[in-house]
C-alpha positions as YAML, in Angstrom:
chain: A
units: angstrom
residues:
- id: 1
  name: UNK
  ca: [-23.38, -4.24, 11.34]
- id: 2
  name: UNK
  ca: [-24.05, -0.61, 10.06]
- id: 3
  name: UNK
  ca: [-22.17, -1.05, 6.61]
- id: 4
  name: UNK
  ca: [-25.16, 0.08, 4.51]
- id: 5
  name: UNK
  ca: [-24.75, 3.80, 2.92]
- id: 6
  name: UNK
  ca: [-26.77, 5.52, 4.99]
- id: 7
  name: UNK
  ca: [-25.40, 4.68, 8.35]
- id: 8
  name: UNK
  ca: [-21.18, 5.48, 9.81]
- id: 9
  name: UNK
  ca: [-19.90, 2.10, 11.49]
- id: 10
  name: UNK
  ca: [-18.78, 2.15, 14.80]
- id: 11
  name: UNK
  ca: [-15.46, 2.40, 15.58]
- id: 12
  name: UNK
  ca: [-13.85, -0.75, 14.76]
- id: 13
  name: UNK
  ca: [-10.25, -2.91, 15.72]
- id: 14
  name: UNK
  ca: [-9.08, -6.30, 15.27]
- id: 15
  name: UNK
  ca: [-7.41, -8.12, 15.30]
- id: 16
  name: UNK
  ca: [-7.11, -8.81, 11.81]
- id: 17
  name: UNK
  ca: [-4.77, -11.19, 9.95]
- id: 18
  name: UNK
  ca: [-4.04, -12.32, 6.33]
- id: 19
  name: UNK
  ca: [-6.73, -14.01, 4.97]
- id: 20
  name: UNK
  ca: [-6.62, -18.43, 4.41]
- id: 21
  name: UNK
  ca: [-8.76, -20.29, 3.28]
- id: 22
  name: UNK
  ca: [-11.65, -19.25, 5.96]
- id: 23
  name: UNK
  ca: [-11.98, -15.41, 5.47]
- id: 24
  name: UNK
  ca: [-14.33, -13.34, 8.31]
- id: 25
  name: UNK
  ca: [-12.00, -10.96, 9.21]
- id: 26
  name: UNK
  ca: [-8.89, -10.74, 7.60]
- id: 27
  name: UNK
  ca: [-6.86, -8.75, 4.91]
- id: 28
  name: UNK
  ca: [-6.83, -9.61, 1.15]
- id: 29
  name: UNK
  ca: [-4.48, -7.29, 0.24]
- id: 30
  name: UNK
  ca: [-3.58, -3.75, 0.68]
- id: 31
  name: UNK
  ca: [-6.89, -2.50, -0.46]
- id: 32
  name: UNK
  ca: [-9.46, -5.09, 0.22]
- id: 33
  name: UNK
  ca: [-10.17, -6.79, 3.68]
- id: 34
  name: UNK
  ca: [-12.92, -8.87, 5.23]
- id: 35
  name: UNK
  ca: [-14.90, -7.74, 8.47]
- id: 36
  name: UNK
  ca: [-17.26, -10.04, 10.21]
- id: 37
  name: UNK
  ca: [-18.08, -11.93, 6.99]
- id: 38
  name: UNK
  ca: [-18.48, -8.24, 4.62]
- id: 39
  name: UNK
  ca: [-15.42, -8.10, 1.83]
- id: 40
  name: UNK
  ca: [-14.43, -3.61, 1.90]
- id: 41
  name: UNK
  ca: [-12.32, -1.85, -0.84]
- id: 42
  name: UNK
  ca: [-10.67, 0.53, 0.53]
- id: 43
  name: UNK
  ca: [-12.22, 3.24, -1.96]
- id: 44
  name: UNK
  ca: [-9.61, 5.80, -2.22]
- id: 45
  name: UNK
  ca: [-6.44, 4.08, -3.26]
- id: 46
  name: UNK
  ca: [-4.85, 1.46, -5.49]
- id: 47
  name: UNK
  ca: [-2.24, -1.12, -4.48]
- id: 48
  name: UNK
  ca: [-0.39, -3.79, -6.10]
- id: 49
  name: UNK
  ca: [-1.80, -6.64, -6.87]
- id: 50
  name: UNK
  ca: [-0.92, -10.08, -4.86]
- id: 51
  name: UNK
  ca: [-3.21, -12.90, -6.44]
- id: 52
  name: UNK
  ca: [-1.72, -11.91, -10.39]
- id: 53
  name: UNK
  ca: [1.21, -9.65, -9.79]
- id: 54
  name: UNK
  ca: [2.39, -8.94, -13.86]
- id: 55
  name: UNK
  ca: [5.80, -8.53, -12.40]
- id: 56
  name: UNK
  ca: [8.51, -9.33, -9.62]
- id: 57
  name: UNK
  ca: [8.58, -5.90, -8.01]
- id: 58
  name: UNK
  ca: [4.21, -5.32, -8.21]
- id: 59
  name: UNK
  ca: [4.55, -8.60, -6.29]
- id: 60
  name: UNK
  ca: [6.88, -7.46, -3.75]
- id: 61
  name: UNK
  ca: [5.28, -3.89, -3.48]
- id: 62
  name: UNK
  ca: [1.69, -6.07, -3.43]
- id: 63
  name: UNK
  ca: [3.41, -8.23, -0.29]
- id: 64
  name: UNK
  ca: [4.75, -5.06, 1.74]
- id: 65
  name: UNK
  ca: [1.33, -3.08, 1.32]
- id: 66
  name: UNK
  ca: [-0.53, -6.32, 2.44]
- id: 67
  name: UNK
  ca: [1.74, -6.17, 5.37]
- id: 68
  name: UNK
  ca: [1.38, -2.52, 6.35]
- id: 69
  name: UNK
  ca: [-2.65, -2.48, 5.88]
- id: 70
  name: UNK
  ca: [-2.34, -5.95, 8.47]
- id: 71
  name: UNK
  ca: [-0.59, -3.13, 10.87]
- id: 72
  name: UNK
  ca: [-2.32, -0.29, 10.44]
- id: 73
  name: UNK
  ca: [-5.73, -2.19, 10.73]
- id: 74
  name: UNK
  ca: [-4.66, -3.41, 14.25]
- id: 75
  name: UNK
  ca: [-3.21, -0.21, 15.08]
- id: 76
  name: UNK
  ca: [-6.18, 0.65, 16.91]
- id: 77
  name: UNK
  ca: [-9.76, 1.81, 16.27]
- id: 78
  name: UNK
  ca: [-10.78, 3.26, 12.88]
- id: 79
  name: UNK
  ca: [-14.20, 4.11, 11.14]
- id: 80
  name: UNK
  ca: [-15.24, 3.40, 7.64]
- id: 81
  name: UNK
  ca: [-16.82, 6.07, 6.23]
- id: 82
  name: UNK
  ca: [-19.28, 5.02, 2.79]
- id: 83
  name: UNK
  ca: [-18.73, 7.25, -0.41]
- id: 84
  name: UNK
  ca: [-21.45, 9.96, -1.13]
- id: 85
  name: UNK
  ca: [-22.77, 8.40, -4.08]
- id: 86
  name: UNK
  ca: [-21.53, 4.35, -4.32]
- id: 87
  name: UNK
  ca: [-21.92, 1.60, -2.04]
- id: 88
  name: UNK
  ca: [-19.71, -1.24, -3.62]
- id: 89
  name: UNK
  ca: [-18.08, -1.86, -6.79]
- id: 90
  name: UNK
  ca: [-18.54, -4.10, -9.46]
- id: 91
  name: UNK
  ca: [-17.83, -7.64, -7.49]
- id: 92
  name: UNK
  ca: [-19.78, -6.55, -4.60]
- id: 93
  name: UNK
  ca: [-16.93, -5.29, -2.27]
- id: 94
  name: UNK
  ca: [-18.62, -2.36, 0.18]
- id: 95
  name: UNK
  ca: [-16.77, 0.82, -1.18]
- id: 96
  name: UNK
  ca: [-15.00, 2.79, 2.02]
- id: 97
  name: UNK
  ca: [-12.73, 4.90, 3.45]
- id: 98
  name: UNK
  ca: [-10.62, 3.91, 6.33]
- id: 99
  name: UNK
  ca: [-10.03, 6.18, 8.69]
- id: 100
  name: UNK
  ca: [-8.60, 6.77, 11.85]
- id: 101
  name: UNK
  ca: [-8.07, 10.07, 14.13]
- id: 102
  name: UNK
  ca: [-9.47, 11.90, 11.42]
- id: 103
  name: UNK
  ca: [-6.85, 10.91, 8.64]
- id: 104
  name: UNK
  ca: [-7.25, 8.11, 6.10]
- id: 105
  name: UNK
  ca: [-5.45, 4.69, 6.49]
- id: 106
  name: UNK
  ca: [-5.51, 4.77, 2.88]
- id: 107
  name: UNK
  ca: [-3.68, 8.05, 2.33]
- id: 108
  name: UNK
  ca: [-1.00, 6.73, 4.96]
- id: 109
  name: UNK
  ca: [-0.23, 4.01, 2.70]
- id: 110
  name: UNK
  ca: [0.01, 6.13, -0.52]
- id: 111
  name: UNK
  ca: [2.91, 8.65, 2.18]
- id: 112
  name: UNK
  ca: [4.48, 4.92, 2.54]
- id: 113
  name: UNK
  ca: [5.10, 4.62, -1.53]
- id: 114
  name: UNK
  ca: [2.74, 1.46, -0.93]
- id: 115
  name: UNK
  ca: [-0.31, 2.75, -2.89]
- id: 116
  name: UNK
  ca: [-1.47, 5.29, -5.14]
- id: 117
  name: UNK
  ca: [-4.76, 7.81, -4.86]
- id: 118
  name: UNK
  ca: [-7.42, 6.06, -6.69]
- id: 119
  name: UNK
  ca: [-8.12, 7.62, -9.97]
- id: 120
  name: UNK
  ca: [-10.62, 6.01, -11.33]
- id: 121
  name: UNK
  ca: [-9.09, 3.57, -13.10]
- id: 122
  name: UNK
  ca: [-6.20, 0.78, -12.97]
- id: 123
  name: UNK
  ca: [-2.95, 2.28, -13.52]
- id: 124
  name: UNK
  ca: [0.34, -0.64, -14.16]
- id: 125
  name: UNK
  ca: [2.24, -1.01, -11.46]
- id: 126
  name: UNK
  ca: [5.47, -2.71, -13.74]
...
């Protein structure tokens, strides 16, 4: 599968599902997913986290974004598109942008109050 820097994937659909215990192609959370075995970050936004939520409401935000990136990713077929100069982070997640028709999956999430624009760093969500 063309996931490496120098090469645009295919387009790609599902269907895609939360991820159990056996995780191929499924969604994390609503900024990391598994396809065909590969773990992606979506690189240009931030959600709540869902494994260690530090309160109530990052856990409930954390839920709903899981929930919308499940929908969007089965919404049809999108491209991931590497970043000019980084192929994964620092746990070995490929680094890339979702995208769809043109517009990032990522950026529809941040319209939907259900993530932020990645800064750079970790910002609280409580």
């Amino acid at each position: 599968m063309g996931l490496n820097q120098q090469s645009r994937t295919p387009a790609i659909s599902g269907p895609f599902r939360k991820c159990g215990s056996v995780r191929h192609t499924c969604v994390v959370d609503g900024d990391t997913f598994w396809l065909d075995g590969v773990k992606i970050r979506i690189a240009d936004i931030d959600t709540p986290e869902v494994s260690e939520p530090r309160c109530a409401s990052e856990a409930r935000l954390g839920a709903r974004a899981t929930d919308r990136l499940v929908s969007l990713l089965n919404g049809g077929a999108f491209d991931l598109e590497p970043l000019p100069d980084r192929d994964e982070d620092r746990y070995g997640r490929k680094l890339r942008i979702v995208v769809r028709n043109g517009r990032s999956i990522g950026d529809i999430l941040v319209s939907e109050g259900l993530a932020r624009t990645w800064s750079g760093r970790r910002e609280p969500w409580c």
